[in-house]
N, C-alpha and C positions, 0 to 999 in steps of 0.2 A: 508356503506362499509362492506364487506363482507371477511374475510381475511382468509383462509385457510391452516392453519401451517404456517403463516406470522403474523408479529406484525405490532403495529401503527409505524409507522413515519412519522414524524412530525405532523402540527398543523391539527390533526382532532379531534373532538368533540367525547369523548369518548362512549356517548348516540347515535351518529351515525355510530359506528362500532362494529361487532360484530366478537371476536375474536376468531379461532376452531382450535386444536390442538389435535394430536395423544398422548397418555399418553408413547405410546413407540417413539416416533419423537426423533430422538439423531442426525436430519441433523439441526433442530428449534433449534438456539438461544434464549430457554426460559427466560433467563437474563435480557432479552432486554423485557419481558412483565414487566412492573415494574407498573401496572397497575389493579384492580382486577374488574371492569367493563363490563359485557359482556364478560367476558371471558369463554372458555368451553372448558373442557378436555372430550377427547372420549378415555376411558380405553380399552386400548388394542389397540389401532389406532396406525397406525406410518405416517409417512409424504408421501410416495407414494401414498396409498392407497387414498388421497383426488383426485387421476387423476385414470389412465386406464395403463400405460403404464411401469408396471413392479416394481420389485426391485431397489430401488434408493442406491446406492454407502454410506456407510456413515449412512444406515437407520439402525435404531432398526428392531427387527422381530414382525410381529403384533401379534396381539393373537385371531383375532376376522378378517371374512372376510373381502373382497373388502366392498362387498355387505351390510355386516351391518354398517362397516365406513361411506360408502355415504347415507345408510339410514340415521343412526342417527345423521350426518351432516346435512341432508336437513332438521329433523324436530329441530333439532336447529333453524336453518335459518327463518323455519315458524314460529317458537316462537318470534324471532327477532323480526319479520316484522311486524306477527300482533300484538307485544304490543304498 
């Protein structure tokens, strides 16, 4: 599972998700990561930047493009995958 400025809920195996979040995200209920497993913070990311579709209501401001949020998103994910 692959969770993008979203946490676990409920019963998933922590070794089978990997959790990515914006260091600027203030829409993510960080609280609720009570978990330190696959977890990764993208410094300067915020919570829209993980889609295409603008400034989200409620977001931090990022510090760091679109472009380098979903790069360094995806090679997370390849990190993930291929271990």
């Amino acid at each position: 599972m692959i969770l993008l400025g979203a946490y676990i809920y409920g019963d998933i195996p922590l070794e089978k998700a990997v959790t990515i979040y914006g260091s600027e995200d203030t829409v993510l209920d960080k609280s609720k990561i009570d978990y330190t497993e696959n977890v990764f913070a993208i410094e300067g990311g915020n919570h829209a930047q993980f889609g295409n579709y603008g400034k989200q209501k409620g977001d931090g401001n990022a510090g760091i493009t679109t472009d380098e949020q979903q790069e360094k998103a995806v090679e997370t994910i390849l990190n993930f995958i291929n271990q």
